[in-house]
C-alpha positions in Angstrom: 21.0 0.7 -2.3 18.2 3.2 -2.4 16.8 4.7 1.2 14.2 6.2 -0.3 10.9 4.7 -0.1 10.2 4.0 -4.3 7.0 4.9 -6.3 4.8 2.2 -6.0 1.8 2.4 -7.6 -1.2 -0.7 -8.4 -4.3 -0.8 -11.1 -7.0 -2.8 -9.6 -7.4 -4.1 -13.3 -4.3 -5.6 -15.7 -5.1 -4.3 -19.0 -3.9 -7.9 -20.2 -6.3 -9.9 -17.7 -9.4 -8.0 -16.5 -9.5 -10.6 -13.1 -6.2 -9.3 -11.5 -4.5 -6.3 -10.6 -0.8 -5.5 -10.8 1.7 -3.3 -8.8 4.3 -1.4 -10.4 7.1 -0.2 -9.5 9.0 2.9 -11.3 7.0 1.5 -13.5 8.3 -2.3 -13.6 5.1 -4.8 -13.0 6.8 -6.4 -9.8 3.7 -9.1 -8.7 0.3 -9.8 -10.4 -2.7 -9.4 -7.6 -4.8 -12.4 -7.8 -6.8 -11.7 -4.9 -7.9 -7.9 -4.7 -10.0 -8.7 -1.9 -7.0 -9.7 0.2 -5.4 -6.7 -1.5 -7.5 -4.2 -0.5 -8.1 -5.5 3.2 -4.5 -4.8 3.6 -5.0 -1.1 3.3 -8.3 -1.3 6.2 -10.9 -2.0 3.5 -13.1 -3.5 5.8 -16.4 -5.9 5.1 -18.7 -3.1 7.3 -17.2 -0.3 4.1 -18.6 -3.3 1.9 -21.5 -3.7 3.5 -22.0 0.4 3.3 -21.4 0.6 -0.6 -17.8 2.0 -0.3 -16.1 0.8 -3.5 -12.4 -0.4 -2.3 -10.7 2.4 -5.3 -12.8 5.3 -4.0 -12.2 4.1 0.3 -7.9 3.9 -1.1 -8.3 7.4 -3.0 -10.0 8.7 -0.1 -8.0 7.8 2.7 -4.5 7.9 1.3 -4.3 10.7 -1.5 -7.3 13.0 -0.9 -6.8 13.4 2.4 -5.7 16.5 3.6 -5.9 16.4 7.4 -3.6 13.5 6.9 -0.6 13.3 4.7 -0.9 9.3 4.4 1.2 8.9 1.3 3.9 7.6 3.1 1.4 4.9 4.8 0.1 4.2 1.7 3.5 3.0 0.3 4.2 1.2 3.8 0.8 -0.9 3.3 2.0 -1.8 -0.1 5.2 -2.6 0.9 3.4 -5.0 3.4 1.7 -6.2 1.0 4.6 -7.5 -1.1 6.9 -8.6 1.2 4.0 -11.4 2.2 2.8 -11.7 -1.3 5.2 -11.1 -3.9 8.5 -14.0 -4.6 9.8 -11.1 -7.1 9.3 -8.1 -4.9 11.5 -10.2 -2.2 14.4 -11.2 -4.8 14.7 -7.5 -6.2 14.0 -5.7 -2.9 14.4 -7.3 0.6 17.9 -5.8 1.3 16.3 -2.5 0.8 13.2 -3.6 3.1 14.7 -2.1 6.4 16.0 1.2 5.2 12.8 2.0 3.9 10.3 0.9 6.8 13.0 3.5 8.7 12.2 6.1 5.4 8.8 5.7 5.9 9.1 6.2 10.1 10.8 9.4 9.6 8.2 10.6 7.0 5.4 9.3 9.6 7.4 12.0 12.3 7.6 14.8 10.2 3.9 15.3 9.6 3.5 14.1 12.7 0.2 12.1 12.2 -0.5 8.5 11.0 -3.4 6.9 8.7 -6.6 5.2 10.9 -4.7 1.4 9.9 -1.5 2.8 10.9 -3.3 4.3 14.7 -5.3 0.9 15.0 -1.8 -1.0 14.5 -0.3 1.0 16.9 -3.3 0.5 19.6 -2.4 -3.7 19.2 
């Protein structure tokens, strides 16, 4: 059993099916996003970033990978995780033993750099 949280990665458009998204990972297509909206609300894309013109790829790029105040890669996998554990029937079959050894991964990287993504602080404040 793996501790380490894995690479998962998503394409907001399946090459096979230009209406739906799929998540990958190590390169495996693990679940088929049929609702991207959902999707992308699980990472903070909120309606007010809609209602401002922030496309939901650039806010994700943006707020996990470019930003350099923040190391938010690890949130970024957590909020995917997330993601799969309430949406994905395959995800759960091949993973959910690992689940808890990797939210505990992902804690540890959290401490390290010492700081959290703005979804991860606004989690915190409920």
């Amino acid at each position: 059993m793996q501790t380490k949280i894995p690479h998962i990665k998503y394409r907001s458009k399946d090459p096979a099916n230009l209406h739906f998204g799929i998540i990958e990972i190590e390169g495996e297509v693990i679940h088929r996003i049929d609702n991207l909206e959902e999707f992308y609300k699980t990472f903070g894309y909120t309606d007010e970033l809609v209602k401002a013109g922030k496309l939901p790829d650039d806010f994700i790029w943006e707020a996990y990978v470019t930003n350099s105040a923040v190391n938010c890669a690890p949130c970024f996998q957590l909020h995917m995780i997330e993601y799969l554990i309430m949406h994905s029937t395959a995800f759960l079959k091949k993973y959910r033993e690992q689940y808890d050894d990797w939210i505990a991964t992902h804690a540890q990287a959290r401490s390290a750099n010492g700081k959290l993504c703005d979804l991860c602080k606004a989690k915190r404040k409920e």
